[in-house]
C-alpha positions in Angstrom: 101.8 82.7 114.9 98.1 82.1 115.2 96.3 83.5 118.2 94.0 81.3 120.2 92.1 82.2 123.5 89.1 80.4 124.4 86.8 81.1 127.9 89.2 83.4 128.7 88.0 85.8 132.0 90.0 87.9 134.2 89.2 90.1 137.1 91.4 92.8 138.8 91.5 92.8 141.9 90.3 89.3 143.2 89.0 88.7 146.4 88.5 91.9 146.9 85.8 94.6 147.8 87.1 96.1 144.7 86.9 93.1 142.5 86.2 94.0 138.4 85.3 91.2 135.9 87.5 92.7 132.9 87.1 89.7 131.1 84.0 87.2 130.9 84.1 83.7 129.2 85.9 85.5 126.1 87.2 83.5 123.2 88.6 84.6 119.9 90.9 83.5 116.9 93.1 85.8 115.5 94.8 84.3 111.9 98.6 84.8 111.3 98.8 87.5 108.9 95.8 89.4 109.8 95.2 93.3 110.0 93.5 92.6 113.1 91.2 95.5 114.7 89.3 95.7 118.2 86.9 97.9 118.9 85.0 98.5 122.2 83.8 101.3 124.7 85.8 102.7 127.3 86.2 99.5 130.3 84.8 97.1 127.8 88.2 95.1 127.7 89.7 95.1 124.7 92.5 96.4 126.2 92.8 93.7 128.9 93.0 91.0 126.8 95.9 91.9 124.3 97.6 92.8 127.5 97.5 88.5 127.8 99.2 88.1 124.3 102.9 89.1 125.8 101.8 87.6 129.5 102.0 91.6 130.9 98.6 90.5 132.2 98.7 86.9 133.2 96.0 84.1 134.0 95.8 83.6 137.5 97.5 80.3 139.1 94.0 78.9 140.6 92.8 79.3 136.4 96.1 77.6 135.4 94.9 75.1 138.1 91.2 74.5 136.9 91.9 74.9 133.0 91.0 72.1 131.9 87.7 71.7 133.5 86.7 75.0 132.5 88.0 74.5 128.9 90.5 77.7 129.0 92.8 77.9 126.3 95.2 80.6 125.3 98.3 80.2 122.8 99.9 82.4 120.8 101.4 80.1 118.4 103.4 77.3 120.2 103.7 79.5 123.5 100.9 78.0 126.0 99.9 80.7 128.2 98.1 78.4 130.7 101.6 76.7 131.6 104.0 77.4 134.2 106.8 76.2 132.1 105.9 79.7 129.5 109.0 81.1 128.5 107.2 84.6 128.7 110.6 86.4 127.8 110.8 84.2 124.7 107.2 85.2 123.9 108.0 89.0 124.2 110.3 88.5 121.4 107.0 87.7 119.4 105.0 89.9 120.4 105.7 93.2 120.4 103.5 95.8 122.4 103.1 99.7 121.2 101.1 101.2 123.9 99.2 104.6 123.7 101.6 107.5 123.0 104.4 105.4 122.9 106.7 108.8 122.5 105.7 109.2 126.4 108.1 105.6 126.9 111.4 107.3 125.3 113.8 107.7 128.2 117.8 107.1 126.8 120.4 110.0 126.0 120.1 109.2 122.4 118.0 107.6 119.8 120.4 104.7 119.1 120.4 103.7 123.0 116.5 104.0 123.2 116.2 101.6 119.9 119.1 99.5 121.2 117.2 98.8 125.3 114.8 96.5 123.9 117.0 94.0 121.8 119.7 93.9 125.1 117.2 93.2 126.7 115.8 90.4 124.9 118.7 89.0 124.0 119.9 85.6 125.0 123.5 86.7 125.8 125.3 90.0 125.4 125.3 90.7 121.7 128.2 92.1 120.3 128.6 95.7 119.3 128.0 95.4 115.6 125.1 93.4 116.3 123.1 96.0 117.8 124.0 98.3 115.4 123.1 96.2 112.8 119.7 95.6 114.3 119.2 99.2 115.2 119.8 100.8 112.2 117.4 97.8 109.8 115.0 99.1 112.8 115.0 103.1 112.9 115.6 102.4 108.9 112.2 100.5 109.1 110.5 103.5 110.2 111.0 105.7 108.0 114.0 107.9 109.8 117.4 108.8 108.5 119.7 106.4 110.8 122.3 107.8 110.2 120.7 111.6 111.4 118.9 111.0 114.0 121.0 108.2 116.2 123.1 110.1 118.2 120.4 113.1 118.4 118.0 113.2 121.8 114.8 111.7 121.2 113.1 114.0 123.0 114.5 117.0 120.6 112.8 115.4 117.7 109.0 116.4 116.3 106.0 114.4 117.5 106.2 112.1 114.9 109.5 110.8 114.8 109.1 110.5 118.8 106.6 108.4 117.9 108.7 106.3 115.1 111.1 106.0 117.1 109.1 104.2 120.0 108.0 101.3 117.5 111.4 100.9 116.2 112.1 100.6 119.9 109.8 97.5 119.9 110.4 96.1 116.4 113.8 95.8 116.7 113.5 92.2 118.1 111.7 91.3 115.0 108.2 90.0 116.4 106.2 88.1 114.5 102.7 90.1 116.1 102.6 94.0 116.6 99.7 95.0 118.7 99.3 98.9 118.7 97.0 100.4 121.3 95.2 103.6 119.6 98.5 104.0 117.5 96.9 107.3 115.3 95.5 108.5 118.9 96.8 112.8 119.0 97.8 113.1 115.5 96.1 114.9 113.0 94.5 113.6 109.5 98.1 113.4 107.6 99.9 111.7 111.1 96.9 109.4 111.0 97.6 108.0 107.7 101.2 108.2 107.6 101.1 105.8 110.9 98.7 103.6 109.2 100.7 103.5 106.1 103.6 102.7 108.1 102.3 99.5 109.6 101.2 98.1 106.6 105.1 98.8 105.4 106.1 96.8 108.4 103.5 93.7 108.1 105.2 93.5 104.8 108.5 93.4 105.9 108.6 93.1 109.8 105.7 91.9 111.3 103.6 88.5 110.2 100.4 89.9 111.9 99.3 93.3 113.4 96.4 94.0 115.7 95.4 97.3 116.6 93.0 98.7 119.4 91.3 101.8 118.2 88.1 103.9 119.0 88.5 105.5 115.2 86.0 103.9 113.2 87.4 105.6 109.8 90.9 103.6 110.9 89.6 100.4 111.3 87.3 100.4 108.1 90.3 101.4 105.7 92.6 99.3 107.4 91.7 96.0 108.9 91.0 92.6 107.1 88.6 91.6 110.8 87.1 93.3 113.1 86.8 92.1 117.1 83.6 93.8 119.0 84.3 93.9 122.7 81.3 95.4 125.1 81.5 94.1 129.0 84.4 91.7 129.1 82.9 89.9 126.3 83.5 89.7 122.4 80.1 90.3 120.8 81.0 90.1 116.5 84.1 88.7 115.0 83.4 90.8 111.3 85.2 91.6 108.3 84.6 95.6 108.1 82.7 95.7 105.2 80.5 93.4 107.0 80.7 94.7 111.0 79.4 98.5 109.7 76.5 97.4 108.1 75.2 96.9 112.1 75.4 100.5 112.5 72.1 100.1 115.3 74.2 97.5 116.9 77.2 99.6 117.1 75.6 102.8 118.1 73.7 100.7 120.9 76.9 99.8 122.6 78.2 103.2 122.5 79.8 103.0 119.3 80.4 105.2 116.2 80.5 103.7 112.8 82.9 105.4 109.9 81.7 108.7 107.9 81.1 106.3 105.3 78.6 103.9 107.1 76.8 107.3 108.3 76.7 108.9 104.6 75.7 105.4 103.2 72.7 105.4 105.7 71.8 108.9 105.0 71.6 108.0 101.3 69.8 105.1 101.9 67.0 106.7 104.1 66.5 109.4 101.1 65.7 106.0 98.6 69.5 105.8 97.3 71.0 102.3 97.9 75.0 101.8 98.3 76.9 98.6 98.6 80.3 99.3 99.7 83.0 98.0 101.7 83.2 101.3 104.1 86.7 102.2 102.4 86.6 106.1 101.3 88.0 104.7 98.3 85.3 102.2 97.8 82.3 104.8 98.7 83.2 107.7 96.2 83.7 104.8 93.6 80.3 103.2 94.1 78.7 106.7 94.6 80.1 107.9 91.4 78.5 104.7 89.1 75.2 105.0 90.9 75.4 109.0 89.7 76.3 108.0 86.0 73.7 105.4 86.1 70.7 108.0 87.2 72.5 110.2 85.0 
């Protein structure tokens, strides 16, 4: 499903004293199959506008209205956002949402009912028992978790990280073709951080055509993401690969921005006469760092 949003704006709170222009004239493709990342300041709207991909934020009906004159356009794949006719519960079946801390969204008795809530829910009639075990088990399996030790067991008596497994099996258990993860490493520590990471590439693989993730770790986005959205005021300001975006780094740190270790070390070395062309990966760095050493060498 290929993402499509073109002059896209949206303001909370309309018509009011209070009125905030979250989004301004913002248009953006993202590719099915893409390790999407978007990066922005704190109010700059990144998180706005993947709240539009599952219709949680919707356009308002005097846009729907004017949306052809005004050349709005916002699809995500043959579901037209602009339309009253959306099926938007259809489209939540696509496109799954992971919010920050997800752990802080488990509510059932047991794990198997928390996994279970989201494909009742989405279903088009009451599916039959074996059905949603079927569905729950490839899910919690999915994640990494023991199904068969951790279904009937509280969620809230499991570790911080299987809370937090157990949330995005809670949302992949419908099978959507687009996972988008709001800070999904946010609280955990370096391990977490890459098991998490490691984790959504699992589930691209075998889950999930295309996952975007909204994150303010820099490191995260460069070892992880095949393009790179910029938001800064409402608006999208680069659409980069990584290894092309942190090569900006004044750009980035003039819209209150941090760039991975690697960009910073690669522009330390360069400022003491030591050129390094590298994608921004860790991986990538130590390797290039290592032939320029056995070359001086």
């Amino acid at each position: 499903m290929r993402i499509v949003a073109e002059h896209l704006s949206y303001v909370y709170n309309a018509r009011s004293p209070f009125a905030t222009k979250a989004l301004d004239d913002v248009s953006l493709t993202i590719e099915e199959g893409e390790f999407f990342g978007i990066i922005g300041h704190t109010g700059s709207g990144k998180s706005t506008f993947v709240q539009h991909l599952n219709g949680l934020l919707r356009l308002p009906s005097s846009l729907k209205r004017r949306k052809k004159k005004d050349g709005v356009v916002l699809t995500v794949g043959e579901f037209d956002l602009t339309s009253k006719k959306t099926d938007f519960r259809a489209l939540r079946r696509h496109v799954g949402m992971v919010f920050q801390y997800p752990e802080n969204q488990l509510f059932a008795e047991t794990v198997f009912e928390d996994v279970a809530f989201g494909y009742k829910n989405f279903a088009d009639k009451k599916p039959e028992r074996d059905e949603v075990e079927r569905a729950v088990r490839e899910a919690i399996t999915a994640v990494g978790l023991d199904y068969g030790a951790v279904k009937d067991m509280s969620p809230f008596d499991l570790s911080g990280g299987q809370k937090r497994r157990v949330a995005i099996a809670g949302v992949i258990v419908t099978s959507p073709e687009i996972l988008v993860l709001d800070e999904p490493a946010a609280g955990l520590d370096p391990l977490g951080k890459r098991e998490v990471m490691a984790l959504l590439h699992k589930l691209k693989e075998s889950k999930c055509k295309t996952v975007i993730v909204v994150s303010h770790d820099m490191d995260e986005i460069a070892e992880n993401c095949t393009n790179v959205a910029v938001f800064s005021d409402g608006k999208v300001k680069d659409v980069l690969p990584p290894a092309e975006l942190f090569k900006r780094t004044e750009e980035l740190f003039s819209l209150g921005l941090d760039v991975p270790l690697t960009a910073k070390l690669t522009l330390a070395l360069k400022q003491r006469g030591v050129e390094i062309d590298c994608d921004y990966t860790m991986e990538d760095f130590v390797a290039k760092v290592l032939a320029k050493r056995g070359n001086v060498c």
